[in-house]
N, C-alpha and C positions, 0 to 999 in steps of 0.2 A: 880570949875566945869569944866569939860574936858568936848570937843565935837572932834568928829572922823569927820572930813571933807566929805562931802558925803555922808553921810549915815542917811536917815530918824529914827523916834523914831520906826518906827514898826519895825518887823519882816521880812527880805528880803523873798520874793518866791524861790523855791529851782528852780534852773537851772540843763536840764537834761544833764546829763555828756557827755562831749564830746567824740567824738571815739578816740579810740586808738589808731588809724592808722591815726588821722589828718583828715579823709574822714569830709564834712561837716553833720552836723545834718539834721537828715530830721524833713520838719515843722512841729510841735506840731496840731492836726486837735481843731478846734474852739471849745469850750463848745457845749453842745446838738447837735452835726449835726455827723453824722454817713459818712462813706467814702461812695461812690456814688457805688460801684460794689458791698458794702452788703448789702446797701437799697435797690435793686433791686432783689439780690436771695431773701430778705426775702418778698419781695412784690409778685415777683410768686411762693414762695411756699406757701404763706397765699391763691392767687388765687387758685390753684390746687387743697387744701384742698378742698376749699369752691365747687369747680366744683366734685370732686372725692368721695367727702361725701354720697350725696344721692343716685348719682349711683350706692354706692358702697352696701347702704343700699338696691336698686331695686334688685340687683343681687343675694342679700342672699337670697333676698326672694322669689325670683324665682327658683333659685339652689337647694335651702333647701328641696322643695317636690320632686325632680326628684333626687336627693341623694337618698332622704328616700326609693321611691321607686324603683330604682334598688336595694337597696339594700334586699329590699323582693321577688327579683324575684327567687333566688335560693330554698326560704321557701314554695314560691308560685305552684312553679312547681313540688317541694316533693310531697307536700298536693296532686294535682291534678295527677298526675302520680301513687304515691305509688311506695312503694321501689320494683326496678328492680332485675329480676335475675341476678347476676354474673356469668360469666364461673367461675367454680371453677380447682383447680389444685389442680391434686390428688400428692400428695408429695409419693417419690418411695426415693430407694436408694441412697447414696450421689455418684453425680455423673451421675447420671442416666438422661437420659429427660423428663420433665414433662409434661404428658399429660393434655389434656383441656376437660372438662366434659363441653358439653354446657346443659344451661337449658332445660329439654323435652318442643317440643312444644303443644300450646292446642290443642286437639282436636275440631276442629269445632263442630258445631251442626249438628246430624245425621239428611239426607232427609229422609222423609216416604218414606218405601217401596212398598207401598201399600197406595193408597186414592181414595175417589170414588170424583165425579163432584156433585155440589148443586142436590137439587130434582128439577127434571122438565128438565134434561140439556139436549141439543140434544145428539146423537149418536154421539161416538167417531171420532175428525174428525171434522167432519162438527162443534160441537162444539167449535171447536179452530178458527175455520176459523170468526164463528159471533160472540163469546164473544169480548168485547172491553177493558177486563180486567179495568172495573172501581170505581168494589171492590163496588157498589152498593147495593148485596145479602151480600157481607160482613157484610156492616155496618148495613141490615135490619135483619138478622137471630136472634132472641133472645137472643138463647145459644150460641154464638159467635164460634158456630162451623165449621162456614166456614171462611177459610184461602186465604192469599192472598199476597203471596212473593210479595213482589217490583222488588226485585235481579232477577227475572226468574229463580231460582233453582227450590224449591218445585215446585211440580203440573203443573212445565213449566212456571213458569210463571202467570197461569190461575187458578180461585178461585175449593178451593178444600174441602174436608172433611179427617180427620184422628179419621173413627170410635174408634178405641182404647184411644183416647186422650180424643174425645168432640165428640158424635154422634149427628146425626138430630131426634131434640126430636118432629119431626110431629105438629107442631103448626096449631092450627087452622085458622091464619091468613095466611098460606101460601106467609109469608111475602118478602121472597127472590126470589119466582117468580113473582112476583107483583113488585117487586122495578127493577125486571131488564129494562135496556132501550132497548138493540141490540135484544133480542128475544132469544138470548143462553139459557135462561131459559122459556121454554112452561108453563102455569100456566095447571097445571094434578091435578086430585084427589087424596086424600089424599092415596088413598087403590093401587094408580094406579104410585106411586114413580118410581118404577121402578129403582132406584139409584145400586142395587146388589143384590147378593141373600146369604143369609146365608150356610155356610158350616161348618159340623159338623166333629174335628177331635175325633171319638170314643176314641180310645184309651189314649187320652188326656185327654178327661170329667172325673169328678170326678163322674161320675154315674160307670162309670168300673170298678169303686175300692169298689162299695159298697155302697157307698152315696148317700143322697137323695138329691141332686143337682139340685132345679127348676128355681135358678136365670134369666136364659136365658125367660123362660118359662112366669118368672114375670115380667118381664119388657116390653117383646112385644106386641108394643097399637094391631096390626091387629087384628080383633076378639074380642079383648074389650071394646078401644075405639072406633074404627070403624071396618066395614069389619065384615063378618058374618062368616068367620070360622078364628078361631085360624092361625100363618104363621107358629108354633113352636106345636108339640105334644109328648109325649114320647107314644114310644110304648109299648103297650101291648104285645109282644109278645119280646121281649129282653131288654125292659129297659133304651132303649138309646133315646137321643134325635134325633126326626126325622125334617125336614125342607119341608113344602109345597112351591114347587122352585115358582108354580103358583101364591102364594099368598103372597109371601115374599116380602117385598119391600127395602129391602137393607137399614134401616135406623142407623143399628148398634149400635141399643140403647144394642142387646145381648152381641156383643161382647163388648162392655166397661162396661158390669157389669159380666161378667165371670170371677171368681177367679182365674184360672190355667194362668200361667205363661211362657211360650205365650198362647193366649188364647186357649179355646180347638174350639170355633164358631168364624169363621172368614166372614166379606162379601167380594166375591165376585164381583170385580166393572162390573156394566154394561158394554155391547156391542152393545146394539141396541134402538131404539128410543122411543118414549113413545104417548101412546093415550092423546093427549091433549084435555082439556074443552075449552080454548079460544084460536084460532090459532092467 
């Protein structure tokens, strides 16, 4: 039996080869221990995770709704707007300039040309001077025939009637002289309105053509609801509708039921004051 001098029965450990150039080896680092400058990046990036996590988590969740919602603001403002006119371009010759057709603008809303003042109002004038415009006979009138701009266009400003639209249907409760507070409306008798007076265009009325046209005639309370002569007669003696100016009281229930287009019976707005029952 041979033995090689020096050398144990195991298996020598491999030795790592030496350099090439003679430079010495650098030392082998110990079983389990990690070099000191990568135990330290992996120790603050495990830190930063652990700090960066649930911030990261607060922020989505805060972000997430105000993403969502800008992003419906474009949809939001369609909806609420509706689709706009475009100038359009009228396409001409090649070569030519293109002109810009801009959209027609609206036409606002027509002012009446003509409106009479609540029943009871003072004379022209001095009415404007005491009303307080507080739209009080507005909101008291039944038939919500009296108006009342905010803007000061219509009527100035100040509450008004457009017999053609909505006339004063004579309410028994003479409720808008009663609600007024300034005194711009005198509380008057029903027969004693005084608001305008009816005018008759002959040649308008459907009686000139032939027809037996009473509408005007049927609808006027004077003389049948109150008031002992008729304000509206046709004459015996030509056919046409006549107007008692004395007994008229301007409340334009005719003219908003006349069928002719414009009407043929218009009122006339007062000009002067009225006999009041309670001053």
């Amino acid at each position: 039996m041979f033995y090689t001098l020096g050398m144990s029965e195991t298996s020598p450990e491999k030795q790592p080869p030496a350099p090439a150039n003679g430079a010495p080896a650098a030392p082998a680092a110990a079983p389990g221990k990690e070099q000191p400058a990568s135990g330290r990046r992996r120790f603050f990036a495990q830190a930063l995770r652990e700090v960066i996590t649930p911030v990261a988590g607060l922020l989505e969740k805060r972000i997430t709704p105000v993403i969502s919602a800008i992003e419906q603001i474009p949809a939001e403002v369609e909806r609420m707007t509706g689709p706009l006119d475009q100038p359009q371009l009228s396409a001409g010759p090649p070569g030519a300039p293109r002109s810009i057709h801009l959209p027609a603008a609206r036409a606002p809303k027509a002012l009446p040309e003509r409106y009479l003042r609540p029943p009871g109002g003072m004379e022209p004038g001095r009415f404007e001077q005491v009303c307080s415009t507080c739209g009080s006979c507005a909101a008291a009138c039944p038939a919500g025939a009296i108006q009342l701009d905010r803007n000061g266009l219509a009527g100035d400003g100040f509450p008004y009637i457009v017999a053609r639209d909505q006339p004063c249907v004579v309410c028994e409760s003479l409720a808008c002289m009663k609600s007024c507070p300034s005194g711009a409306l005198k509380l008057v008798d029903r027969a004693l309105l005084g608001m305008g007076t009816a005018k008759v265009d002959a040649l308008m009325c459907l009686r000139n053509s032939g027809e037996n046209c009473t509408l005007c005639l049927d609808v006027c309370p004077v003389g049948k609801d109150f008031g002992e002569q008729p304000a509206l007669i046709v004459s015996a003696e030509t056919g046409r509708v006549r107007v008692r100016k004395n007994i008229c009281i301007g409340c334009g229930l005719c003219e908003s039921r006349c069928p002719t287009e414009p009407a043929a019976i218009t009122i006339v707005p007062a000009t002067g004051d009225h006999e009041v029952i309670v001053a």
